[in-house]
C-alpha positions in Angstrom: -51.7 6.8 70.0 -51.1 2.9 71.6 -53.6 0.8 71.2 -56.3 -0.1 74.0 -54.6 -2.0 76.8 -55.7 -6.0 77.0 -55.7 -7.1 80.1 -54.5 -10.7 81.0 -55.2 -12.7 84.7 -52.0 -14.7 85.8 -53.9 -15.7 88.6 -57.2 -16.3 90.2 -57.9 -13.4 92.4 -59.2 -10.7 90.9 -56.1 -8.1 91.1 -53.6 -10.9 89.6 -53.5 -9.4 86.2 -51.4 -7.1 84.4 -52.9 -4.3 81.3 -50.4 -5.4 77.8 -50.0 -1.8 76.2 -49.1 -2.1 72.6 -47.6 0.7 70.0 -50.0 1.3 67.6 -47.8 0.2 64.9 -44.7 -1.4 64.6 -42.2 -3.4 67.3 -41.7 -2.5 70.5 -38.5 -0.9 70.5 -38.6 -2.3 74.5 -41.3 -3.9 77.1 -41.1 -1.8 79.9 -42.6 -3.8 83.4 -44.6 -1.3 85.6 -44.6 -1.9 89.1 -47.1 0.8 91.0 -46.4 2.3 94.5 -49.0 3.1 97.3 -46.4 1.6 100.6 -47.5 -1.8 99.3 -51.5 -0.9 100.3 -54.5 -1.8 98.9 -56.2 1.6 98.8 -53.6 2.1 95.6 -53.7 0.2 92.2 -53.0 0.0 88.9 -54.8 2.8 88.1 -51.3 4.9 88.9 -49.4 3.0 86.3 -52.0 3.8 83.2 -51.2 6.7 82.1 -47.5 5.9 82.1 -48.2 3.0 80.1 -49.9 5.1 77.4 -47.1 7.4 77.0 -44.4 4.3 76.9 -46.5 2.9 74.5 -46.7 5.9 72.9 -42.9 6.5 72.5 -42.7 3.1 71.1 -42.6 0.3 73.7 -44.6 -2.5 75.3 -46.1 -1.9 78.2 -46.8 -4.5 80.9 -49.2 -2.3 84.1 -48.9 -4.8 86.5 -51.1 -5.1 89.7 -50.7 -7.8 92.8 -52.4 -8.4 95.6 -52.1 -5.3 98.2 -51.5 -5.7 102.2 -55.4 -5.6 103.4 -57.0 -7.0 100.2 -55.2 -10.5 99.9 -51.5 -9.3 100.0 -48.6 -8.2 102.2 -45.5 -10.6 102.5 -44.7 -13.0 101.0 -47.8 -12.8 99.0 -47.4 -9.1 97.1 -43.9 -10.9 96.0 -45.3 -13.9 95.0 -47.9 -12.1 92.3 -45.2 -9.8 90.9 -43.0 -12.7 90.1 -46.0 -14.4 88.7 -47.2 -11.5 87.1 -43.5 -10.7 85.0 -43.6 -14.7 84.4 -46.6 -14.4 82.3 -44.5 -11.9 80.2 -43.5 -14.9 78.4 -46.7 -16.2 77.2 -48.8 -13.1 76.9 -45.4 -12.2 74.5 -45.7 -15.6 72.4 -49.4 -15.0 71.6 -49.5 -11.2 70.8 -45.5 -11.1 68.6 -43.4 -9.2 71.8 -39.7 -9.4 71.9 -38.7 -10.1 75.1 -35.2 -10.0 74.2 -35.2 -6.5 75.7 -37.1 -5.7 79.3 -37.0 -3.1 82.0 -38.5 -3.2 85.2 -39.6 0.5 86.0 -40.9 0.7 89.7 -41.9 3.5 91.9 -41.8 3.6 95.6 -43.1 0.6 97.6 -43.2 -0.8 93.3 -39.3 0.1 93.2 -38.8 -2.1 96.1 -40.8 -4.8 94.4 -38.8 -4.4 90.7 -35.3 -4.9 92.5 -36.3 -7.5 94.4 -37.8 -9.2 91.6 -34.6 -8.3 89.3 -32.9 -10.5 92.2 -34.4 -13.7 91.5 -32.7 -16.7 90.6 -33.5 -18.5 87.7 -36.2 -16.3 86.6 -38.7 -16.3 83.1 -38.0 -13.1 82.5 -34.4 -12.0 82.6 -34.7 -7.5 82.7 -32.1 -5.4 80.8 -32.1 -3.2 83.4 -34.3 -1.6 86.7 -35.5 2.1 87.4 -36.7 2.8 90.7 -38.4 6.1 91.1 -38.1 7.2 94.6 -38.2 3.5 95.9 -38.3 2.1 99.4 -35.3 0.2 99.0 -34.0 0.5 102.4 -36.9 -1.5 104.9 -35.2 -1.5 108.2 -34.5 2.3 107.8 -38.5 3.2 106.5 -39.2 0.7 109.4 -37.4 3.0 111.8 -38.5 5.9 110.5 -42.2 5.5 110.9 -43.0 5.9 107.0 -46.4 6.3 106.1 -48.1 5.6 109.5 -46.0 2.2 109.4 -46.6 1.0 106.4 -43.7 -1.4 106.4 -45.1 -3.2 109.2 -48.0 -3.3 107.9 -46.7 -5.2 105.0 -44.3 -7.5 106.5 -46.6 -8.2 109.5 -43.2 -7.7 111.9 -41.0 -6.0 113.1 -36.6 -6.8 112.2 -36.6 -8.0 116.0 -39.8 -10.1 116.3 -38.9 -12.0 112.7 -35.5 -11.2 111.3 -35.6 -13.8 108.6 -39.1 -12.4 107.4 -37.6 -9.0 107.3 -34.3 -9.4 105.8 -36.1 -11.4 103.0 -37.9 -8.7 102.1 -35.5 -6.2 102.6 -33.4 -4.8 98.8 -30.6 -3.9 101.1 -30.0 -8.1 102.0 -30.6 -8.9 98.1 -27.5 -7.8 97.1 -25.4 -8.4 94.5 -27.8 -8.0 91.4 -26.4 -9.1 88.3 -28.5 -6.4 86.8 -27.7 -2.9 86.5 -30.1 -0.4 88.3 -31.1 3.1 88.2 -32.1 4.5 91.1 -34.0 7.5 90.5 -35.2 10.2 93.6 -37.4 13.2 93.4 -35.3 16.5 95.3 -38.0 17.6 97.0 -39.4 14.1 97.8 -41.3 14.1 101.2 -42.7 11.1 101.2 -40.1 8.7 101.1 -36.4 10.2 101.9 -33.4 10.5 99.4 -31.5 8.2 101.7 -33.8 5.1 100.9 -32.5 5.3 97.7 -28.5 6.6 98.3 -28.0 4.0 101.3 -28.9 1.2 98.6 -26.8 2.8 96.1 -24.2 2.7 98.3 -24.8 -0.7 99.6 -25.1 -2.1 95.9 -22.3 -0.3 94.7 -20.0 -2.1 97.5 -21.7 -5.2 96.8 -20.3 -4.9 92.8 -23.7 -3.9 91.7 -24.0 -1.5 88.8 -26.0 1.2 90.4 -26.6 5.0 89.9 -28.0 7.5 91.9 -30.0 10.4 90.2 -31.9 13.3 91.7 -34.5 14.3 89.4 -36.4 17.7 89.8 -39.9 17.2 91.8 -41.9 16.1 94.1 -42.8 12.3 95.0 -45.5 12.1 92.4 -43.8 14.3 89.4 -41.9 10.7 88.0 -45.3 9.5 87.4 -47.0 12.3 85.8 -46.5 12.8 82.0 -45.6 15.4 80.4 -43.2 16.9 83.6 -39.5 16.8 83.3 -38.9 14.3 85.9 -41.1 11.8 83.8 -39.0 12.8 80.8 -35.6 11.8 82.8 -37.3 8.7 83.9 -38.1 7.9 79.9 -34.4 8.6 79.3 -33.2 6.1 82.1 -35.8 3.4 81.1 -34.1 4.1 77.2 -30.1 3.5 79.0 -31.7 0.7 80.9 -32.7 -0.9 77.7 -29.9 -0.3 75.8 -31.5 2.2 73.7 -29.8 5.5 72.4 -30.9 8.6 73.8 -31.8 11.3 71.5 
């Protein structure tokens, strides 16, 4: 069993903090970053990334359950970007005080949190340099989720704007206009997902792909949800591709 999670404020608002799962014994073989979904809203929090955290931790690995500020309680753009990049910054002290390699890290999003981990594995000059990112069923494509209507409009809701009213605001946002990464990713996507489509995740692909970015596409068996519940076999291929991501052999 991992030990209880600590959890550690990188900011002053009361959902900039991020839960540090530890193996019970031992190094972490990896830290994996966890970036929870809910289309970026506030009604969803950290909550979805625990138990995945205790199973990581579980297998091995660190565990860093990170929650930001949501669109309706404090968030939405730039904002909900700001605190994850704050949030994987304080990787690097939280690391120093409690003995965590850093020298290995994957950022493991999924949906509205897979947009967030590619993004953030675009930075420049960041704190916290990632191995590798696996987006499970992520909403990597904005202008298309935009078009489509997802989730009531979520993406408006987020960005505050539409790609005619604010270009700029939108493109910034947008994993499709981050391209190239210097990072390899995983991209990850449920067959019978119905919540956000397979093509968020293969037009990316694509896109990265052409840009020079190392990037897969898998389809894993399941619905939206089944790559974030344990003990289901799209969980377990999402634990193998956080293993590749890291560098880790797969047994």
């Amino acid at each position: 069993m991992p030990a209880p999670a600590l959890r550690l404020s990188y900011g002053p608002d009361a959902d900039q903090y991020a839960e540090l799962t530890l193996p019970e014994s031992g190094a972490a073989q990896a830290v994996v970053v966890i970036v929870h979904g809910g289309y970026w809203r506030a009604a969803y929090d950290a909550e979805l990334g625990r138990p995945l955290a205790a199973d990581l931790a579980a297998r091995g690995f660190a565990a860093w359950n990170l929650e930001y500020r949501r669109a309706g309680k404090g968030g939405g753009w730039p904002e909900t970007f700001e605190d994850i990049c704050a949030g994987i910054d304080a990787l690097v002290p939280a690391a120093r005080e409690h003995d965590v390699d850093l020298s290995r890290v994957v950022f493991l999003g999924h949906s509205a949190g897979g947009h967030l981990a590619v993004l953030a594995a675009g930075r420049t000059d960041p704190r916290v340099l990632p191995a590798g990112v696996v987006s499970c069923s992520g909403v990597l494509n904005l202008a298309e989720a935009h078009a489509l209507g997802l989730s009531n409009g979520a993406v408006r809701n987020f960005l505050g704007c539409t790609p005619v009213s604010n270009p700029r605001r939108f493109r910034e946002a947008d994993p499709m206009c981050a391209l190239p990464l210097q990072v390899p990713v995983w991209a990850l996507h449920g067959e019978e997902d119905s919540t956000v489509p397979l093509s968020s995740s293969s037009s990316w692909v694509d896109a990265a792909r052409a840009s020079g970015t190392a990037a897969q596409l898998r389809l894993i068996p399941g619905d939206h949800f089944a790559m974030i519940t344990p003990g289901t076999p799209a969980w377990d291929a999402v634990v193998k591709a956080v293993r590749e991501a890291a560098g880790i052999p797969v047994v």
